[in-house]
LONUKE-910020 format. One line per field, with one value per residue (C-alpha): residue in three letters; x, y, z. Coordinates in steps of 0.1 Angstrom, whole numbers, always signed. Layout:
residuo c(ALA;...)
X c(X;...)
Y c(Y;...)
Z c(Z;...)
//
This chain:
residuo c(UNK;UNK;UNK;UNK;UNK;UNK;UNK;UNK;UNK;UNK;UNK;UNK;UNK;UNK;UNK;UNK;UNK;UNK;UNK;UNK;UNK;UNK;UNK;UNK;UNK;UNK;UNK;UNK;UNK;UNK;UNK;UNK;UNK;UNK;UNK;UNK;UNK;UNK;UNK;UNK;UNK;UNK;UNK;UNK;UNK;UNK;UNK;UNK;UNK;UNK;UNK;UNK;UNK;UNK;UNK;UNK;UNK;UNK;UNK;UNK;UNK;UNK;UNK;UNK;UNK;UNK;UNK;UNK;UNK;UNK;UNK;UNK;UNK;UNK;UNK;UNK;UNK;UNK;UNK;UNK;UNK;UNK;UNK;UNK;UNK;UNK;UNK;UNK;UNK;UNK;UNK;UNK;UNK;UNK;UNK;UNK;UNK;UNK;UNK;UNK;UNK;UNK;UNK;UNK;UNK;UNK;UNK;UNK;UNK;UNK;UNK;UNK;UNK;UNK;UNK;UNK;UNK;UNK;UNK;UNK;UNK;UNK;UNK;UNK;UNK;UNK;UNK;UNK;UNK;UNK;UNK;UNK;UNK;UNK;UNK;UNK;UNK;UNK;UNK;UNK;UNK;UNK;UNK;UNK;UNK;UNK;UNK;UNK;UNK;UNK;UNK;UNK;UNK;UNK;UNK;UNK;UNK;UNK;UNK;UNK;UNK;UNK;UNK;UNK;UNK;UNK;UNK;UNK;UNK;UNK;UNK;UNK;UNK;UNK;UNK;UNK;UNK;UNK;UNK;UNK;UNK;UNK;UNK;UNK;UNK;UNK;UNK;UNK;UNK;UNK;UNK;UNK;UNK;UNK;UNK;UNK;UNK;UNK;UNK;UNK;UNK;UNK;UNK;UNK;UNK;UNK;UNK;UNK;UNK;UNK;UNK;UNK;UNK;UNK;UNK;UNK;UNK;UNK;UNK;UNK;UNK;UNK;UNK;UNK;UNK;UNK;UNK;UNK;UNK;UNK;UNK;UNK;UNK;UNK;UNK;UNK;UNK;UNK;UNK;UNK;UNK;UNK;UNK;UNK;UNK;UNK;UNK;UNK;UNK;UNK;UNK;UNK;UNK;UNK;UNK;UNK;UNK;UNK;UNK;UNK;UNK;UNK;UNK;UNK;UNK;UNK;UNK;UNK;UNK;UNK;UNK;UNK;UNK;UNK;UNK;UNK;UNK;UNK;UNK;UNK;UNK;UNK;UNK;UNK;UNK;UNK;UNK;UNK;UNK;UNK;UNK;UNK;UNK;UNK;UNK;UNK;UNK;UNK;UNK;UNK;UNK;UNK;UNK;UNK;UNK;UNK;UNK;UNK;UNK;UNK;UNK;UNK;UNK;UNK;UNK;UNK;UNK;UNK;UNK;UNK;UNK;UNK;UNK;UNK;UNK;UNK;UNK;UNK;UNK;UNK;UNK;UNK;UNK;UNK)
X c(+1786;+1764;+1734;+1692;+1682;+1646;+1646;+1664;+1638;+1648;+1684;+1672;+1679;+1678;+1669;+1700;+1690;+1677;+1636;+1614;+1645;+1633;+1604;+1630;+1650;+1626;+1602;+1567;+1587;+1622;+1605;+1587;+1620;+1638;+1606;+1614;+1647;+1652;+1629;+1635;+1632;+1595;+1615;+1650;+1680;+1695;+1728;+1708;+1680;+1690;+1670;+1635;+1654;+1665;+1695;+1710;+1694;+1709;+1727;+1724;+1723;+1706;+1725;+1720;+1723;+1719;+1737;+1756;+1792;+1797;+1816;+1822;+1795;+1775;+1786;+1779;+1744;+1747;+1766;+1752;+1761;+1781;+1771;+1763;+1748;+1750;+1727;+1746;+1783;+1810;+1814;+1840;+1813;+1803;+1825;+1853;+1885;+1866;+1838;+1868;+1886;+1852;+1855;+1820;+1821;+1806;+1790;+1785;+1760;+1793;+1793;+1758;+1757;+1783;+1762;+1741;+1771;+1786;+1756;+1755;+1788;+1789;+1760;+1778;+1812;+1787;+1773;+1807;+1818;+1791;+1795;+1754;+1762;+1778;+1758;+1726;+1735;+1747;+1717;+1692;+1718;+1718;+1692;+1723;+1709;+1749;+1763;+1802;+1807;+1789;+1825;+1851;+1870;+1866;+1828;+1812;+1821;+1841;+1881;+1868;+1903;+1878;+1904;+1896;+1912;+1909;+1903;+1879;+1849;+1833;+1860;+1864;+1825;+1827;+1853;+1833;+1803;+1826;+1836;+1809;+1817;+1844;+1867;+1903;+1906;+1932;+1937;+1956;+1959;+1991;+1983;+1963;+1967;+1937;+1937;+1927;+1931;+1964;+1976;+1992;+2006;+1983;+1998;+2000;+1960;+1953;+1973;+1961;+1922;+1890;+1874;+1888;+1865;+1873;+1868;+1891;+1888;+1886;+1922;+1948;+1969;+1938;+1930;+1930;+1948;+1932;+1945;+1958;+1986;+1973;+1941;+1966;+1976;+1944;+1936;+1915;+1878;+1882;+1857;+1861;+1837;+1839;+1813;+1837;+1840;+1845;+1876;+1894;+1894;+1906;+1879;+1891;+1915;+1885;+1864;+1892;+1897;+1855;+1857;+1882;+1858;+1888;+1875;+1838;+1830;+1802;+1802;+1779;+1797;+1813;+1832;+1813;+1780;+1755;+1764;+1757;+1732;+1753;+1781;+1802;+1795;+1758;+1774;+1800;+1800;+1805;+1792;+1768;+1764;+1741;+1730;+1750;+1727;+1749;+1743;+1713;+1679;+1644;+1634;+1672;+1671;+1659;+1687;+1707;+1678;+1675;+1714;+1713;+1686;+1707;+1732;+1710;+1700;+1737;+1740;+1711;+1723;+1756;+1774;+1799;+1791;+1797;+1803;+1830;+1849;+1883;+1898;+1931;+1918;+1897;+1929;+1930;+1892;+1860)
Y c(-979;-1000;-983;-991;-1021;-1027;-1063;-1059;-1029;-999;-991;-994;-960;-951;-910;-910;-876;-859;-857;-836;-826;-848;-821;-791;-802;-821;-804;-828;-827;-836;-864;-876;-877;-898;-924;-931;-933;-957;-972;-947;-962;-951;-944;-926;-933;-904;-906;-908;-936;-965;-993;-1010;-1002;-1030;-1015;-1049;-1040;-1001;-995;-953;-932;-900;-883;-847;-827;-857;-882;-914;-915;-943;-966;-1002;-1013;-995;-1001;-1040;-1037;-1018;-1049;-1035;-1001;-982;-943;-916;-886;-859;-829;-806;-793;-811;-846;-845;-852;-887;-902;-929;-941;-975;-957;-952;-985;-1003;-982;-963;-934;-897;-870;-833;-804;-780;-765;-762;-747;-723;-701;-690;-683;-664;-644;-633;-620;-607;-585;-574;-563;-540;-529;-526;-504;-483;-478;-490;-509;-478;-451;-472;-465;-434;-420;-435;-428;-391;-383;-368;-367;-371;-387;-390;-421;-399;-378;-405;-407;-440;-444;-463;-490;-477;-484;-505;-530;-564;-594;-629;-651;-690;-697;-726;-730;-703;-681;-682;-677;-642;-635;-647;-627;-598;-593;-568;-545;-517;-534;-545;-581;-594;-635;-652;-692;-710;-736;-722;-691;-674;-659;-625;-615;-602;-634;-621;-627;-628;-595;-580;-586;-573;-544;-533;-543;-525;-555;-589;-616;-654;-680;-709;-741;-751;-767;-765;-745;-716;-721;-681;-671;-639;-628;-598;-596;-599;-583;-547;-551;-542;-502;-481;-483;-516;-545;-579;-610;-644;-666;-695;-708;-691;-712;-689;-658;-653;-637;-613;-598;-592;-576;-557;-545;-530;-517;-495;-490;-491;-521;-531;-568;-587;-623;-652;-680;-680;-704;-716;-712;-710;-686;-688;-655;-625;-634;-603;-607;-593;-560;-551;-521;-517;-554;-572;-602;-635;-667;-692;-684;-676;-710;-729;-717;-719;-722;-724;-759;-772;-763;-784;-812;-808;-813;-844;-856;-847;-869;-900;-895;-893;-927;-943;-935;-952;-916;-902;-882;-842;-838;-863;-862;-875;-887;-871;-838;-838;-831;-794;-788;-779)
Z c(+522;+505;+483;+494;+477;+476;+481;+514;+525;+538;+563;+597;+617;+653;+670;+692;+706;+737;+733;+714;+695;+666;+659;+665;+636;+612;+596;+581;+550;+563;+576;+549;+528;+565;+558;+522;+526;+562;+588;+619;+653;+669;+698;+703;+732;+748;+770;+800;+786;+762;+781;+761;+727;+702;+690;+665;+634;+637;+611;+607;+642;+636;+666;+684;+713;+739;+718;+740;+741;+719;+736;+734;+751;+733;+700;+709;+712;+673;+656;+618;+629;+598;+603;+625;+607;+640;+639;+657;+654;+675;+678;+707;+734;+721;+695;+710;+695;+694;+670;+647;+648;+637;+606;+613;+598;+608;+595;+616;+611;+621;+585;+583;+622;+610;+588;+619;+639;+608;+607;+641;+641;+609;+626;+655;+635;+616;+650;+669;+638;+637;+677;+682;+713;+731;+712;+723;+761;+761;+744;+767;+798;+791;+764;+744;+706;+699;+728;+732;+705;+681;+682;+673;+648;+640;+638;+607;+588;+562;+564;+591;+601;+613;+631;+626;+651;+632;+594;+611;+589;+607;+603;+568;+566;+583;+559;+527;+543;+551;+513;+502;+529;+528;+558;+555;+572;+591;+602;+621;+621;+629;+604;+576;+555;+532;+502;+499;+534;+554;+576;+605;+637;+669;+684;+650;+648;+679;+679;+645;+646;+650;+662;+667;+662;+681;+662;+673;+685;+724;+729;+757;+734;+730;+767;+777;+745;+749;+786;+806;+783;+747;+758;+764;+729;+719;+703;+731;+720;+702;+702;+712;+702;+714;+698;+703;+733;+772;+780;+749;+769;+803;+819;+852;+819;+801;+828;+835;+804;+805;+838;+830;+797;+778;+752;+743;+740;+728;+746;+736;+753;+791;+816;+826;+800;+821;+846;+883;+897;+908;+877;+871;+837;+841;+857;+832;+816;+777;+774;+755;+766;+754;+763;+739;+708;+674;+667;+653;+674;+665;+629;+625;+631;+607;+589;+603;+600;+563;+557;+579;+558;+524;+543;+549;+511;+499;+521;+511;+473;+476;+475;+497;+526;+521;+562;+570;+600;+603;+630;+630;+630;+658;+676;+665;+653;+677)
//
């Protein structure tokens, strides 16, 4: 794309982005670097409101959560349109074949969002191998100073055998963060194989894993890949965490499975995520369970703010773009 030249002032750019979450992901500084780098839009479009907005001088969208499905019709009104920098991790929910074919390119916060979501379950392995989430409600359940988890053999961290289902990008960033820490890791992904770590079969994982960690994309091939039947391969005691997506585990299986308290889970995402009042998923036993938020929240954000303005100023530079996203693999990515 073509570098800022100051005789033709500054790219034009448009918020495409549902509101107020301009000021969740810019900081005043963020900002300040947007306003020397492109004229920003006073006013953003959302997929719900796109009317009283001149959209033909547009040639950078600024997308996030909230973002219009960029269609034909609405790529018509952007005829200078050459980028979308999005804030937030998938693109599925608003880019178009047609986007492509115009040669617009994109650029997603999903390796900047992964580090949170890393984070988070790096944190619960270490918990799920130190027993916490059990040991926490036994001890207040029965006031036992060493309640029953207390007396496994398989408490602590150490020799710890972790499961990471998906060398996605934030699967492989559990299992850079996982590298000081005395676990073995196993993976398994169909189509990629890691250094340094034991690639595996599926039932070979789950059979032989302390905790298994989900980390794959939301297909129709991973639709309930962890069910009734894979679920039994799992070792009595084990762990399970989703922070992918509900759709990936079959979820009767699953409750099963922590009625009978013979697995623990912990569960940030459902099917569907929001769940309706009287869910059986807020009266399972040996669960923790949390509202959708591994990824980017509060000052978190602006993470994913500040690498979409490193983006604008790779752009702006006549540089490539360090969050591409092709085409042809958004058949088998998130």
């Amino acid at each position: 794309m073509p570098a800022k030249h100051p005789a033709a002032g500054l790219p034009q750019a448009t918020l495409a982005m549902e509101p107020g979450l301009r000021d969740r992901l810019f900081t005043p500084a963020a900002l300040n670097r947007l306003a020397s780098n492109v004229s920003l839009q006073d006013r953003a479009i959302t997929n719900l409101d796109m009317t009283g907005v001149d959209l033909s001088t547009t040639e950078i969208l600024l997308g996030g959560w909230g973002c219009p499905v960029l269609d034909a019709g609405v790529l018509d009104r952007m005829p200078r349109l050459h980028t979308v920098v999005y804030t937030a991790g998938t693109v599925k929910g608003f880019v178009t074949d047609e986007l492509f074919a115009r040669g617009i390119q994109v650029s997603s916060g999903a390796a900047t969002n992964a580090q949170p979501v890393a984070e988070f379950t790096l944190a619960a392995i270490l918990l799920a191998g130190k027993r916490i989430f059990e040991i926490d409600a036994e001890y207040r359940t029965t006031g036992n100073y060493r309640p029953a988890s207390t007396k496994s053999g398989r408490w602590g961290n150490y020799g710890l055998t972790v499961g990471i289902v998906s060398a996605s990008l934030i699967g492989r960033r559990v299992i850079e963060l996982l590298a000081p820490f005395d676990v073995e890791v196993l993976l398994y992904d169909p189509f990629h194989q890691l250094p340094g770590v034991q690639n595996v079969s599926l039932e070979h994982l789950l059979a032989n894993s302390d905790v298994v960690s989900i980390h794959a994309p939301e297909l129709p091939e991973t639709r309930h890949m962890l069910n009734a039947e894979t679920l039994a391969l799992m070792q009595d005691g084990a762990t399970l965490i989703n922070t992918a997506r509900g759709s990936l585990v079959d979820e009767p299986a699953l409750l099963a499975e922590l009625h009978a308290r013979r697995l623990h889970a912990v569960v940030d995402v459902t099917e569907p995520d929001v769940l309706p009042p009287g869910s059986p998923w807020f009266h399972a036993p040996n669960l923790t369970l949390t509202p959708h938020i591994a990824g980017s929240q509060g000052n978190e954000m602006f993470r994913l703010g500040d690498s979409a303005v490193r983006e604008i100023e790779r752009l702006v530079a006549g540089q490539p773009l360090m969050h591409v996203v092709r085409q042809e693999a958004l058949a088998f990515t998130a």
